[in-house]
DRENDO-1510 file (C-alpha; in Angstrom, 1 decimal, always signed):
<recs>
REC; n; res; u; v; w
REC; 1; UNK; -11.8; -32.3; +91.7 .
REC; 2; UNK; -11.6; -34.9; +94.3 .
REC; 3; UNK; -7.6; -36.1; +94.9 .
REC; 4; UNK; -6.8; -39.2; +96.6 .
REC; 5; UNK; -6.4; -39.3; +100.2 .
REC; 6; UNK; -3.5; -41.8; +100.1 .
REC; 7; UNK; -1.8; -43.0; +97.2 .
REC; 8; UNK; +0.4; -46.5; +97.0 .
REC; 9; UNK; +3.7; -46.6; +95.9 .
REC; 10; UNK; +5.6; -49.1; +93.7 .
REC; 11; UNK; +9.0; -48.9; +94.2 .
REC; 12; UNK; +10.6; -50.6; +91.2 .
REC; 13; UNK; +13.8; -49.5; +91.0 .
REC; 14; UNK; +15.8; -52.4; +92.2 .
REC; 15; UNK; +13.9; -54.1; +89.1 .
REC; 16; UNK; +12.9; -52.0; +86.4 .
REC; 17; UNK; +15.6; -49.6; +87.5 .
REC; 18; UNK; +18.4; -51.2; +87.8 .
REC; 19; UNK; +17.9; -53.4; +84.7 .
REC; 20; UNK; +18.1; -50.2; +82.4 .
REC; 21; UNK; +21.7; -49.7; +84.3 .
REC; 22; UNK; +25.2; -50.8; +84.3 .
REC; 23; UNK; +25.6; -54.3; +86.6 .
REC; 24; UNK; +26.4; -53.6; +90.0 .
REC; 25; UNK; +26.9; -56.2; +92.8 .
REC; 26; UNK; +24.2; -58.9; +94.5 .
REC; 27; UNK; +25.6; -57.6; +97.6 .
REC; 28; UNK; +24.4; -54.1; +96.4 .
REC; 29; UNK; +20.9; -54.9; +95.1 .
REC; 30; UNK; +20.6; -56.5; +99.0 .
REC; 31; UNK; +21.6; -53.2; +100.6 .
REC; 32; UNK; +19.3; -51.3; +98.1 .
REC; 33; UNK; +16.0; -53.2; +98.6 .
REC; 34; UNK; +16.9; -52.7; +102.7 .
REC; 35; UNK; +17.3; -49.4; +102.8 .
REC; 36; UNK; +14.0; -49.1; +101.0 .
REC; 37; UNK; +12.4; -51.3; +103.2 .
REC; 38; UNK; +13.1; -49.3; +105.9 .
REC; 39; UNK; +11.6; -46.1; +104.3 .
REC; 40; UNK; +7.9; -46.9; +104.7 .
REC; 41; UNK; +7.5; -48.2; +101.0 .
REC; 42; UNK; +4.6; -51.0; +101.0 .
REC; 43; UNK; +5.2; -52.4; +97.8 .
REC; 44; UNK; +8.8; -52.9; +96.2 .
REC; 45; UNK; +9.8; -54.9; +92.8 .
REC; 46; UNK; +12.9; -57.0; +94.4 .
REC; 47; UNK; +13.9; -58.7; +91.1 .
REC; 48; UNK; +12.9; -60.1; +87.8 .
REC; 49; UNK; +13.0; -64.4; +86.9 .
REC; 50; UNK; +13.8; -63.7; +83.0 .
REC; 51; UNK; +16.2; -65.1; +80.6 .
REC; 52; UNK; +19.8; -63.7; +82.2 .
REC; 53; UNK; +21.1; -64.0; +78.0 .
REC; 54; UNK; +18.4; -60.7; +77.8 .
REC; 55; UNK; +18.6; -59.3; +81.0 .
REC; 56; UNK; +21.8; -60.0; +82.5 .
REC; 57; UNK; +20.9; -57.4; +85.4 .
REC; 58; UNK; +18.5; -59.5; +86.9 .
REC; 59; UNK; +20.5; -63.0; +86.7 .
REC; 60; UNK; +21.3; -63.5; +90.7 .
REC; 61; UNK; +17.3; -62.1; +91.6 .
REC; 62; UNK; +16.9; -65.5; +93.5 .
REC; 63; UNK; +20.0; -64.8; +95.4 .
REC; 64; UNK; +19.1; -61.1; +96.1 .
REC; 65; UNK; +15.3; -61.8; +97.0 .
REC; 66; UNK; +16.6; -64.9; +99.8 .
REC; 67; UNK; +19.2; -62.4; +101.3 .
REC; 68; UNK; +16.9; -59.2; +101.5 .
REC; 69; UNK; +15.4; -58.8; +105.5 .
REC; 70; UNK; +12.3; -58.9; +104.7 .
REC; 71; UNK; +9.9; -56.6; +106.5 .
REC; 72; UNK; +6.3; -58.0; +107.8 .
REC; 73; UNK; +4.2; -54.9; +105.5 .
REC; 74; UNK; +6.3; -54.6; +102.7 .
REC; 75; UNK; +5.3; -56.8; +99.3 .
REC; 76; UNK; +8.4; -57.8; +98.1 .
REC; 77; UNK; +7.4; -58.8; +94.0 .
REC; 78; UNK; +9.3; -60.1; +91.1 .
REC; 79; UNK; +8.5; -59.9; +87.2 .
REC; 80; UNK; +7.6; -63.8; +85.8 .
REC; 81; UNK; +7.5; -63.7; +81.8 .
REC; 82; UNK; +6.4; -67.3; +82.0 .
REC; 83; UNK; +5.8; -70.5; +83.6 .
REC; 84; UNK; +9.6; -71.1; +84.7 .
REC; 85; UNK; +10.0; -67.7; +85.5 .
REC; 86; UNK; +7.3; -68.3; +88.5 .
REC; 87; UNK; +8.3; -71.3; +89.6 .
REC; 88; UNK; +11.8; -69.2; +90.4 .
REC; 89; UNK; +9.7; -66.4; +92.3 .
REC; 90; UNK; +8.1; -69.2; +94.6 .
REC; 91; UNK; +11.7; -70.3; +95.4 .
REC; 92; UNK; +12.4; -66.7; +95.7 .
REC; 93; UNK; +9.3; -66.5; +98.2 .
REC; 94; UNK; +8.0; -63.4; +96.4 .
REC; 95; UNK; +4.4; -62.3; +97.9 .
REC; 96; UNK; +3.1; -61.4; +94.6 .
REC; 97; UNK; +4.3; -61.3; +90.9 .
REC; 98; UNK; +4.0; -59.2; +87.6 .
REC; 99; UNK; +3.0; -59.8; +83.9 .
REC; 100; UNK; +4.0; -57.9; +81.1 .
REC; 101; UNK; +2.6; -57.5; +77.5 .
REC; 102; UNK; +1.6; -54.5; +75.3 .
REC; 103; UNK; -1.1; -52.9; +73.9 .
REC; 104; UNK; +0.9; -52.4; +70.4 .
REC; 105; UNK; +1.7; -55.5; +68.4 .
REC; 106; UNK; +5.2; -53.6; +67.0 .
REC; 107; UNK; +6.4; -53.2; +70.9 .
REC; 108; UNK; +5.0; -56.9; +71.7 .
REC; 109; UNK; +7.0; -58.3; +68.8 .
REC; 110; UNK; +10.1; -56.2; +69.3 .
REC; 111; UNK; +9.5; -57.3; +73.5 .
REC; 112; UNK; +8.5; -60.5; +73.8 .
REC; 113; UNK; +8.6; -62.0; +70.4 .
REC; 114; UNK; +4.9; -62.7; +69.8 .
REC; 115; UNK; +1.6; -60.9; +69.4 .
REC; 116; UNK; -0.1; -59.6; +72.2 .
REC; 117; UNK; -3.3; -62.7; +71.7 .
REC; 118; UNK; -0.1; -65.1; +71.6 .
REC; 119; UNK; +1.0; -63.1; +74.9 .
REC; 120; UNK; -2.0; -63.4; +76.9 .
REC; 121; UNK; -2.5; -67.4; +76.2 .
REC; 122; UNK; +1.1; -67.8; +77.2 .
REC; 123; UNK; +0.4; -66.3; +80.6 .
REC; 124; UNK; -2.7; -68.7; +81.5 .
REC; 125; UNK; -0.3; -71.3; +83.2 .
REC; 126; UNK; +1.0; -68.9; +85.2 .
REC; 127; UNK; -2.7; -66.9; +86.4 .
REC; 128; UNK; -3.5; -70.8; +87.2 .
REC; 129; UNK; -0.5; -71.6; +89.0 .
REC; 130; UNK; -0.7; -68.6; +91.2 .
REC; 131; UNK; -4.1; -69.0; +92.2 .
REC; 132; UNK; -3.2; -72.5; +93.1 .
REC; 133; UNK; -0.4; -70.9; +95.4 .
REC; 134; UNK; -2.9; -67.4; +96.4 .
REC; 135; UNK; -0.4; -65.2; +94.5 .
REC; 136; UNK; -1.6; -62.2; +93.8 .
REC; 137; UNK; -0.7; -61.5; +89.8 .
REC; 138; UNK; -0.4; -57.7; +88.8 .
REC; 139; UNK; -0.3; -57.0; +84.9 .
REC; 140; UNK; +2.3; -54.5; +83.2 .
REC; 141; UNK; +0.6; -53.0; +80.1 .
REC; 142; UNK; +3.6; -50.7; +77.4 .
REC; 143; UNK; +2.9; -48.2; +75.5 .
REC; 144; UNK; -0.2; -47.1; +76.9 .
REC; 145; UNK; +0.6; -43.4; +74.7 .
REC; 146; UNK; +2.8; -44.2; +72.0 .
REC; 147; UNK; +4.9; -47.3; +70.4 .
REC; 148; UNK; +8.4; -46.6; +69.3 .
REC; 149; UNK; +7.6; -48.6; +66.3 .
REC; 150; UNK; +3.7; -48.3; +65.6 .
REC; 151; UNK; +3.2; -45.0; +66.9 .
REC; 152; UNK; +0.7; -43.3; +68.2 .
REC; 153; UNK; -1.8; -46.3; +70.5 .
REC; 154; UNK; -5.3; -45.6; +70.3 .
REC; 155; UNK; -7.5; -45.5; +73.9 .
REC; 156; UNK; -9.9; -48.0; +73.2 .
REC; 157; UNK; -6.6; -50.4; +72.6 .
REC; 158; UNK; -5.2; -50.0; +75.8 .
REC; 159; UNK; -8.6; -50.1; +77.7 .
REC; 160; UNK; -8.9; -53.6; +75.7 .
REC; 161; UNK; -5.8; -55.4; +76.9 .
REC; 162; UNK; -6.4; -53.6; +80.2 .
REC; 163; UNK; -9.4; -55.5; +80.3 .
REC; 164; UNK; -8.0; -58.4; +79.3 .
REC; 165; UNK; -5.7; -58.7; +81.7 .
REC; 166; UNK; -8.0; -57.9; +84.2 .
REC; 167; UNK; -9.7; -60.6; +83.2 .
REC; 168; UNK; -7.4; -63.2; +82.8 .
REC; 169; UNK; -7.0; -62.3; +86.4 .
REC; 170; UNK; -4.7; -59.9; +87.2 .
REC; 171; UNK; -5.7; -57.4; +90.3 .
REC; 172; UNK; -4.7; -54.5; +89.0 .
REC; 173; UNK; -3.1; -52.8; +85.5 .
REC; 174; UNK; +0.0; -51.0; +85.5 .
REC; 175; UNK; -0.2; -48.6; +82.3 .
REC; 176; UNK; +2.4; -47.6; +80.9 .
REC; 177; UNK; +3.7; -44.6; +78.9 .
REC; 178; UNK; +7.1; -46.2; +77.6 .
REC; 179; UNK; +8.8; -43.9; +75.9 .
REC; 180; UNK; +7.4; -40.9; +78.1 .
REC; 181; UNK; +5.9; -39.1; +75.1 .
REC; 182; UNK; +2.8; -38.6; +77.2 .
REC; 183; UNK; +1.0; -35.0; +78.0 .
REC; 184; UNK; -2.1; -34.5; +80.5 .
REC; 185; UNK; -4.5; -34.1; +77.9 .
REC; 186; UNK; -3.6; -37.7; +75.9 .
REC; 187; UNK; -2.9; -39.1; +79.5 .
REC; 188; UNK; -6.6; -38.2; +80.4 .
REC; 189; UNK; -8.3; -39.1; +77.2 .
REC; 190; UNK; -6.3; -43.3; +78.3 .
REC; 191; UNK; -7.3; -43.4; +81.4 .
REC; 192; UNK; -11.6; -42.0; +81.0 .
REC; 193; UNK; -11.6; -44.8; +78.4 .
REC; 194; UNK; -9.8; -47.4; +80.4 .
REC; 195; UNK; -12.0; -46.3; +83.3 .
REC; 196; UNK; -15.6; -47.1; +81.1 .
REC; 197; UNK; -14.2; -50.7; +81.3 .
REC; 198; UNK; -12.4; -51.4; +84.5 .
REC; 199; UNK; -12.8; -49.9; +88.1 .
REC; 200; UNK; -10.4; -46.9; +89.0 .
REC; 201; UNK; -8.9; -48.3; +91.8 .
REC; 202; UNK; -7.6; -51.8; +89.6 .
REC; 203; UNK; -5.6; -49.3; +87.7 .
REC; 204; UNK; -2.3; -47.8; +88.0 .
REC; 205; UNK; +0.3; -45.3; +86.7 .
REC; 206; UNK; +3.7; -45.8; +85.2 .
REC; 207; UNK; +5.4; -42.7; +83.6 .
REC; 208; UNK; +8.6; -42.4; +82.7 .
REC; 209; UNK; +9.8; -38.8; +82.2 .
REC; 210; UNK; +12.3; -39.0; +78.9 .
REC; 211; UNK; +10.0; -35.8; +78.0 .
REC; 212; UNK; +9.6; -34.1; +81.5 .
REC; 213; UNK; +6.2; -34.8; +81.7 .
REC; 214; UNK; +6.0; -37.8; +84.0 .
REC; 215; UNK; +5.1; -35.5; +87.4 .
REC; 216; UNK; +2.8; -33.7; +85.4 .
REC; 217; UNK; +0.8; -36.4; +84.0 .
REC; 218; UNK; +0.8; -38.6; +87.5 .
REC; 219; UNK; -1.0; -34.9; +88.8 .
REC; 220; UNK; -3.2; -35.6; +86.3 .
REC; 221; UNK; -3.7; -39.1; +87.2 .
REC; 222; UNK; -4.4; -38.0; +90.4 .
REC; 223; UNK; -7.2; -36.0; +89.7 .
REC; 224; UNK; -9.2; -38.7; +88.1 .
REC; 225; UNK; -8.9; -40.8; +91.3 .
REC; 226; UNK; -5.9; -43.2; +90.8 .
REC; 227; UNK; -4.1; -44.1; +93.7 .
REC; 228; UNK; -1.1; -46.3; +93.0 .
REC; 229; UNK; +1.9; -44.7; +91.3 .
REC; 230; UNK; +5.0; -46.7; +90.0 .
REC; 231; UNK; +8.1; -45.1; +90.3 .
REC; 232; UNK; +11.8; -45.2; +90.5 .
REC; 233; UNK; +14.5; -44.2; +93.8 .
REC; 234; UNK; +16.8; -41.6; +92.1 .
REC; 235; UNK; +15.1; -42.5; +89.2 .
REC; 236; UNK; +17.0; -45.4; +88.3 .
REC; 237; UNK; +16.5; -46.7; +84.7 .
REC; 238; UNK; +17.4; -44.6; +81.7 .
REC; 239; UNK; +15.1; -44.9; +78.3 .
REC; 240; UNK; +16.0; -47.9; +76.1 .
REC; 241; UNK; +14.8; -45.6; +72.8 .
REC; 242; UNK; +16.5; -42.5; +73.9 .
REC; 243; UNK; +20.1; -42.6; +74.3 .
REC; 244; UNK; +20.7; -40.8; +77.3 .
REC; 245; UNK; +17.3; -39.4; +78.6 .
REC; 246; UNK; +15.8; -39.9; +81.8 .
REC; 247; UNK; +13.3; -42.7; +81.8 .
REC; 248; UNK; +11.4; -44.0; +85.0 .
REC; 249; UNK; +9.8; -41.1; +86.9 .
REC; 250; UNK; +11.7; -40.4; +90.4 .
REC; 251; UNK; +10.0; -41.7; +93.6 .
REC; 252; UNK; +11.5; -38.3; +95.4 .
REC; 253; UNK; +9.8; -36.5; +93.6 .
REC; 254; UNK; +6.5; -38.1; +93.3 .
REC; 255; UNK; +6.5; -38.2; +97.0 .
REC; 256; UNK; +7.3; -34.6; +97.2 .
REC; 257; UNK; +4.6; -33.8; +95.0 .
REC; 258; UNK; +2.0; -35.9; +97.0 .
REC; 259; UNK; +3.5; -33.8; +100.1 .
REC; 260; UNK; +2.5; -30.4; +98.4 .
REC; 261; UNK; -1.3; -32.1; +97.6 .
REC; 262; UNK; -1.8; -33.2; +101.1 .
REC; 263; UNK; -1.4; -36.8; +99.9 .
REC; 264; UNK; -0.5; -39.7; +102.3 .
REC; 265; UNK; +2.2; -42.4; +100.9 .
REC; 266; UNK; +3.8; -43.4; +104.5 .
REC; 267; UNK; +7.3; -43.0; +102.9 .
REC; 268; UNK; +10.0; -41.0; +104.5 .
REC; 269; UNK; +11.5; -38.7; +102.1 .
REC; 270; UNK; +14.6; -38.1; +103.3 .
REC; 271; UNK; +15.7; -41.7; +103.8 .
REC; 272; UNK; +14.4; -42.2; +100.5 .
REC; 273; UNK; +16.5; -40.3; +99.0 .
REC; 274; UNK; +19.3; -41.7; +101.3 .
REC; 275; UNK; +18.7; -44.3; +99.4 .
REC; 276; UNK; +19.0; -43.1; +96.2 .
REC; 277; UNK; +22.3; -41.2; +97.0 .
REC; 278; UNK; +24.0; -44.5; +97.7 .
REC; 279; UNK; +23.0; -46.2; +94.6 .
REC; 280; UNK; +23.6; -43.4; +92.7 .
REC; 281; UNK; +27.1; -43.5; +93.9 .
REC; 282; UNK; +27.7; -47.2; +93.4 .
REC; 283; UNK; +26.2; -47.0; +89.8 .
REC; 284; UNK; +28.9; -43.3; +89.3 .
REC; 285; UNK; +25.8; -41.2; +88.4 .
REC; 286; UNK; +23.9; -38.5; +89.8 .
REC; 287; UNK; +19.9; -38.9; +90.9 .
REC; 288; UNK; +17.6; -37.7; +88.3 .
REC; 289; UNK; +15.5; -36.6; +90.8 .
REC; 290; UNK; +15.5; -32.4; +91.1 .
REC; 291; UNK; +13.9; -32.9; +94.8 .
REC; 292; UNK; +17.0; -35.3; +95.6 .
REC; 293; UNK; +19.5; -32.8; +94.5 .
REC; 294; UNK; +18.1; -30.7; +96.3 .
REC; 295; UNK; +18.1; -32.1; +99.3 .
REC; 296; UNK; +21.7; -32.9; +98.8 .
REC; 297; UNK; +22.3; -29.3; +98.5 .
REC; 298; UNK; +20.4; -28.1; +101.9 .
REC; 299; UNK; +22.3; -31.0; +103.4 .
REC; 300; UNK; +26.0; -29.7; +102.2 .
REC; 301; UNK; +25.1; -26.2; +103.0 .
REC; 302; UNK; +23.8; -27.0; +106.6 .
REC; 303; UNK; +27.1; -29.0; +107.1 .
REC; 304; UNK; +29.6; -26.6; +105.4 .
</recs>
């Protein structure tokens, strides 16, 4: 077993985080992606261009993503459903932007109203846009494990959209387990298929941990030589299909488990967490994270 020497981070909890939350201020989303920027993070999702009537979270991304202070290594990416949705992210003067579509038709309908064929045309305008403007275009895949409404997804599925995606152009996959139903074994038997068809290192991970698996199954990940890892400060962004439960894996504690594996990610920790702690307090709600709690605790007991 051969782990990575460094693994990338996606920090997308000031997108796919805080849309799964209760509102909170521009003025907050501006300090958030800040404080984050200051952490080491290379790569973090600043906003999403989609229709405010669905996601009413992400309405004032333009405004957030031309107040940020932008730092000269950090990507700084939005989510673009479609055509409009980019031109917005060019205005917004995002360096790269993200795709999204599943490998089950149940979640596409339910998602995005169409089939996952239907899906894949609609986001042609877009791949030919941003290669017109040297965008780089990263694809989202759902349900990478199971479907809320079709069940179980079958590996050779998700290594065919995968592929798709690919190429239609997008540098690298995101695959994700949605509904955090995921275990090691399932999680390896996705990615060795996914892996016949498209080269390790266009791939990426995105568990969410309504199930406690997510840290886990990223080890896993790991193992089989993926690198870049999505994940969420405090772990922000509950689980639409679970009332209550946890849902996008905690970037503490993905960065303390690359710590214990002798794994590079360039990210401080501890103002990481910092991070996490004030959101946390502005959104009334505690991290998810076990390694920022616990932090918080050494903290209070060094100060008391």
């Amino acid at each position: 077993m051969i782990l990575p020497r460094k693994v990338n981070i996606v920090e997308v909890g000031a997108r796919d985080g805080l849309q799964n939350e209760e509102p909170v201020s521009t003025h907050t989303k501006i300090r958030l992606i800040n404080l984050l920027s200051d952490t080491g993070l290379t790569h973090i999702e600043a906003g999403a261009f989609v229709s405010p009537k669905w996601v009413p979270q992400m309405a004032d991304s333009l405004e957030v993503m031309n107040a940020i202070t932008r730092r000269g290594n950090v990507i700084y990416s939005a989510l673009t459903p479609n055509f409009k949705g980019l031109e917005q992210a060019l205005k917004a003067g995002a360096n790269q932007v993200a795709i999204f579509t599943s490998c089950s038709e149940g979640f596409c309908q339910h998602n995005i109203n169409c089939s996952i064929t239907e899906s894949l045309k609609r986001f042609e305008p877009i791949m030919e846009m941003a290669t017109k403007q040297h965008i780089p275009v990263r694809g989202y895949l759902s349900c990478v494990i199971d479907c809320p409404y079709d069940g179980p997804t079958r590996p050779n599925q998700v290594a065919k959209v995968a592929k798709a995606l690919i190429d239609l152009g997008c540098y690298q996959v995101s695959l994700g387990d949605t509904i955090g139903t995921g275990t090691p074994k399932g999680v390896a038997h996705m990615l060795e298929t996914a892996q016949a068809v498209i080269p390790t290192h266009q791939l990426a991970v995105h568990f969410h941990d309504t199930w406690g698996q997510a840290l886990a199954n990223i080890y896993q990940a790991l193992t089989m030589g993926i690198d870049t890892i999505d994940s969420s400060v405090a772990g922000l962004g509950g689980c639409p299909y679970a009332h209550g439960a946890s849902g996008n894996v905690a970037t503490e504690d993905v960065l303390y488990l690359c710590q214990g594996l002798g794994i590079e990610t360039g990210v401080d920790l501890e103002l990481l967490a910092k991070a996490g702690w004030m959101i946390s307090e502005e959104l009334n709600r505690q991290p998810t994270s076990k390694v920022s709690l616990a932090l918080r605790r050494r903290s209070d007991s060094y100060t008391s």
